[in-house]
C-alpha positions as CSV (number, residue, x, y, z in Angstrom):
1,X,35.5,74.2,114.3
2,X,34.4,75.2,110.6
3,X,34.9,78.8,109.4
4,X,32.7,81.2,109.2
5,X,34.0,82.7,105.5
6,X,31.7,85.6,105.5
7,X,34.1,86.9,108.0
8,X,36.8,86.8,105.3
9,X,37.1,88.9,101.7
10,X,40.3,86.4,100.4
11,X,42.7,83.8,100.8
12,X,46.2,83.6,100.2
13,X,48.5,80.4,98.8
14,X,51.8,79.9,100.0
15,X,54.3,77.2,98.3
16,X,57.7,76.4,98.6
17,X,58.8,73.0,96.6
18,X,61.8,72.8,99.5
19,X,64.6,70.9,98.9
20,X,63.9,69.3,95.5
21,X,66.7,70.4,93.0
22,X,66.6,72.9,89.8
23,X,65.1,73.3,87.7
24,X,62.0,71.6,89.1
25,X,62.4,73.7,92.7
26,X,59.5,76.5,92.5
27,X,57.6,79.0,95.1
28,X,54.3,80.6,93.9
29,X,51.5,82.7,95.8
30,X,48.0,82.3,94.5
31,X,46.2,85.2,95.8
32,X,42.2,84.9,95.7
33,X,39.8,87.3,96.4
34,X,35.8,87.1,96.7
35,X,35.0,90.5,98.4
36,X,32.9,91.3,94.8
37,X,31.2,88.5,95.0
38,X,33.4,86.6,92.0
39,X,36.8,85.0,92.5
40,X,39.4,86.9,91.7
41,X,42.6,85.1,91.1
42,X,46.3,86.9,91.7
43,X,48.8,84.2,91.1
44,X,52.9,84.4,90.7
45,X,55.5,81.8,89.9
46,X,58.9,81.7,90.0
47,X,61.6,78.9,89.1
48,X,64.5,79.3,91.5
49,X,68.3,78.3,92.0
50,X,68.3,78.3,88.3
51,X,71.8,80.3,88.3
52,X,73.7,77.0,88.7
53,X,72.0,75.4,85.6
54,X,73.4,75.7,82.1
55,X,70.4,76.5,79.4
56,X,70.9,73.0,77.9
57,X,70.5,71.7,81.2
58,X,67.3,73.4,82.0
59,X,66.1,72.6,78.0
60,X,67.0,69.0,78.7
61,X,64.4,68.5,81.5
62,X,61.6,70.1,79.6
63,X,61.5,73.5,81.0
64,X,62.5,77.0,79.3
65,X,64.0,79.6,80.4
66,X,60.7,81.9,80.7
67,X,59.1,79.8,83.3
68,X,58.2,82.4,85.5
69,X,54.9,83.4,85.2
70,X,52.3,86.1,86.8
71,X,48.4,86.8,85.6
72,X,45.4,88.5,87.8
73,X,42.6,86.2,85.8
74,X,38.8,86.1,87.1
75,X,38.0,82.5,87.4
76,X,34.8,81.2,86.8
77,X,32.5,81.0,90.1
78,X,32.1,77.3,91.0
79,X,35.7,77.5,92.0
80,X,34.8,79.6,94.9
81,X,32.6,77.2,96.3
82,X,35.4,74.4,95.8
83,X,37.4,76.7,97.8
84,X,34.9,77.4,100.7
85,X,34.1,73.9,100.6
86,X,37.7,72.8,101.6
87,X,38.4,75.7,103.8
88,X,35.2,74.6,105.7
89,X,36.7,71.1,106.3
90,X,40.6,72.2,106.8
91,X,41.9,71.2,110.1
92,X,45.2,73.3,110.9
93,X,48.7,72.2,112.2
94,X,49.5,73.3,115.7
95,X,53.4,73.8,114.5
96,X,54.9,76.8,113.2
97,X,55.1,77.0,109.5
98,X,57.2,74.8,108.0
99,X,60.5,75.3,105.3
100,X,58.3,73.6,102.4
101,X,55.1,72.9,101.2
102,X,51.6,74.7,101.3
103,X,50.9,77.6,104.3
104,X,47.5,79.7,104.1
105,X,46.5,83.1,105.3
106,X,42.5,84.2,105.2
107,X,42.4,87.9,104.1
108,X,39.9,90.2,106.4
109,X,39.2,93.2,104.8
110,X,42.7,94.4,103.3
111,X,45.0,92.8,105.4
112,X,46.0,88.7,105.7
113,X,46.0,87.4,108.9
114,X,48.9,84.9,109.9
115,X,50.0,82.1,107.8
116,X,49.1,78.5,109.0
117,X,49.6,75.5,107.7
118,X,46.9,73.0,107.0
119,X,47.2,69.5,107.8
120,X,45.9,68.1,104.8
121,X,49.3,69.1,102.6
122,X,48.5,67.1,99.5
123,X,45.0,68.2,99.1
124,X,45.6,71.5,99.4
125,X,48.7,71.2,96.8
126,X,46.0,69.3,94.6
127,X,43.6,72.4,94.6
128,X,46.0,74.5,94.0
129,X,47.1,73.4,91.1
130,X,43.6,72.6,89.9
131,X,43.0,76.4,90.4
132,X,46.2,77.0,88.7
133,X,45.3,75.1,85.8
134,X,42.6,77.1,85.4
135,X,44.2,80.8,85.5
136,X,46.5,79.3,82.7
137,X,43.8,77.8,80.4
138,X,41.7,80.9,81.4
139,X,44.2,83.2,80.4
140,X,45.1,81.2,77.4
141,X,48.7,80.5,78.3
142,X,47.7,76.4,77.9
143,X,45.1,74.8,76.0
144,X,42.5,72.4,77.8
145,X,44.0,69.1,78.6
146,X,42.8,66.2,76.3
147,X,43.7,62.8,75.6
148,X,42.4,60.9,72.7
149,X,42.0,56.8,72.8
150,X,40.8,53.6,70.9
151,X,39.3,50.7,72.1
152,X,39.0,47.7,69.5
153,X,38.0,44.4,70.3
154,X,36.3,41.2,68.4
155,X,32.6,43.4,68.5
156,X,33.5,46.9,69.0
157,X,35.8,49.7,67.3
158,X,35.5,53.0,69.1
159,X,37.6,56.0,69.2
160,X,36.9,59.1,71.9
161,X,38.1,62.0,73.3
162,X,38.0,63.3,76.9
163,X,38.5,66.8,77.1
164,X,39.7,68.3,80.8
165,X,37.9,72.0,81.4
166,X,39.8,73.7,84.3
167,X,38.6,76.9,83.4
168,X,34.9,75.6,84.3
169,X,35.4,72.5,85.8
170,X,33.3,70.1,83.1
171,X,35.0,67.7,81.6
172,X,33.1,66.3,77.6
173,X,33.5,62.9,76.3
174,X,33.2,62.8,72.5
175,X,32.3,59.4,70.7
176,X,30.4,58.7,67.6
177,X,29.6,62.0,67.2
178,X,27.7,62.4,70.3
179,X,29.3,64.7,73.6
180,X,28.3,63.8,77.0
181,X,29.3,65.1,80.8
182,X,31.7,63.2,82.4
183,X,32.0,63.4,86.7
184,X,34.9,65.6,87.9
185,X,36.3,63.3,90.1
186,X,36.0,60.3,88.1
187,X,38.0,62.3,85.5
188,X,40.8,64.0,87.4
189,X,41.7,60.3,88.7
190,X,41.5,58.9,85.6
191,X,43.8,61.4,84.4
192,X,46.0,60.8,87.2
193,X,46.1,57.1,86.1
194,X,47.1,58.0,82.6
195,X,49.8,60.0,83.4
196,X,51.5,57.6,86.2
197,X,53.3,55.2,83.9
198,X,55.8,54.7,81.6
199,X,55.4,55.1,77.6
200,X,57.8,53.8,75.5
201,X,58.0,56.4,72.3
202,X,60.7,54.4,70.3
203,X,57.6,52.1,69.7
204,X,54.8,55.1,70.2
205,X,52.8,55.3,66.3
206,X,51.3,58.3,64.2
207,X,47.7,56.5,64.2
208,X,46.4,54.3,66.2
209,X,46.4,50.5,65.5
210,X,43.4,48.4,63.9
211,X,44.3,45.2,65.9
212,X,42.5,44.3,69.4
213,X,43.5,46.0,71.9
214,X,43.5,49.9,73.8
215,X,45.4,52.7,71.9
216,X,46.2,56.0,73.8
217,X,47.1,59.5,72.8
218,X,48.3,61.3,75.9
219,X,48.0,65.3,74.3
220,X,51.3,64.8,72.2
221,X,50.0,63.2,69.1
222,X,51.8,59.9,69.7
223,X,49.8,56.7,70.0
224,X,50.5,54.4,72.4
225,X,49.1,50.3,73.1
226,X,48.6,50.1,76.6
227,X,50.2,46.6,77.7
228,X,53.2,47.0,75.3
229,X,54.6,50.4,75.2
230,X,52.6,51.5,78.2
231,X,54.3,49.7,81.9
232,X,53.8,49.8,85.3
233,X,56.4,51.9,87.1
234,X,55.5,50.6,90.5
235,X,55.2,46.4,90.3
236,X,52.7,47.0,93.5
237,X,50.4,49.2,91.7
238,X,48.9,48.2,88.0
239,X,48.0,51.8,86.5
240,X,48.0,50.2,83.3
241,X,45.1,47.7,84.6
242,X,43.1,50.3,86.4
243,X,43.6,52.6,83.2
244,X,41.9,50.1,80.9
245,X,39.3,49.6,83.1
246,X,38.2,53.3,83.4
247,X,38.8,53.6,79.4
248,X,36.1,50.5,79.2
249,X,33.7,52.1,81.3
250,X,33.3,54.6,79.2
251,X,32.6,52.8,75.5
């Protein structure tokens, strides 16, 4: 049965990364709030089991050690409806709540009603960190994502960016000087694609090459050639292939 949201003033965000070990293992609460009409966001991270972790440890896998993180940001308002839109569709898991993963409450008024858990687990963690993405960038804590890449072959050379805005949910292609609208989804899955295999930095360049073939700049400066210092992880799934082809769609 679909939900009638104009019962409901909120929603509240519930994760628990479970079992996986420090210093990835995390719980946040994402509160959101659209009794004003806007979406409020009230969002709170915190890195735990830390204590068993030596600094160089923690250093060594990329984090810091000011990884906890809080902000009350007003998000732009097409996330509401992206929120509504899901709620509207969520079917719910007759179990009690579970050790890990993503648990929701609706607020009424001022006070949360009891947590359930959706069944849909991996949308819902998707979302969430969509939403999460966009207090950060909103907030200015992280800079919009953007990945750079070059296409040459025997007719064409063509370098573009693609620019990721969580804050409003657009995402801008810019080639040859002109910007253009890219779809959402398309984008975000493209994205996914890109950041799914392995890149090889001992063979990663400052510029991208002027031989045939697709050069890619992940955010980090470093220029990559996709079939050489790009590879598959998984032999049953060609990221590298599908990546190409969404680059090539684009030019």
């Amino acid at each position: 049965m679909s939900i009638d949201l104009n019962k409901f003033s909120g929603l509240e965000i519930e994760y628990d990364s479970g079992s996986i070990p420090p210093p990835f293992s995390h719980v946040y609460r994402l509160g959101l709030d659209w009794s004003k009409g806007d979406l409020e966001s009230d969002f709170v991270i915190h890195y735990t089991d830390r204590e068993e972790l030596s600094e160089e440890e923690i250093y060594e896998e990329g984090f810091s050690l000011e990884d906890d993180y809080s902000a009350k940001v007003d998000l732009n308002s097409i996330w509401k409806e992206v929120v509504f839109e899901k709620l509207r569709s969520t079917k719910w898991n007759s179990r009690s709540l579970k050790d890990e993963g993503i648990s929701l409450a609706l607020v009424e008024g001022k006070s949360a009603q009891a947590a359930k858990v959706p069944m849909d687990q991996e949308g819902w963690k998707l979302l969430a960190q969509d939403l999460i993405q966009a207090i950060y960038e909103t907030n200015k804590k992280e800079a919009p994502l953007s990945i750079r890449f070059k296409v040459v072959t025997k007719e064409i050379s063509v370098e573009a960016q693609i620019t990721v805005y969580f804050s409003n949910r657009t995402v801008k292609l810019e080639s040859n000087g002109k910007v253009e609208d890219l779809n959402w989804e398309f984008a975000i899955e493209l994205m996914k694609l890109i950041f799914t295999p392995d890149y090889n930095y001992e063979i990663a360049r400052d510029q991208p090459g002027n031989k045939r073939g697709i050069y890619l700049d992940c955010g980090d400066g470093y220029w990559h050639v996709l079939g050489k210092g790009v590879t598959n992880v998984d032999r049953e799934f060609d990221a590298v292939g599908r990546i190409e082809k969404g680059l090539m769609d684009l030019i």
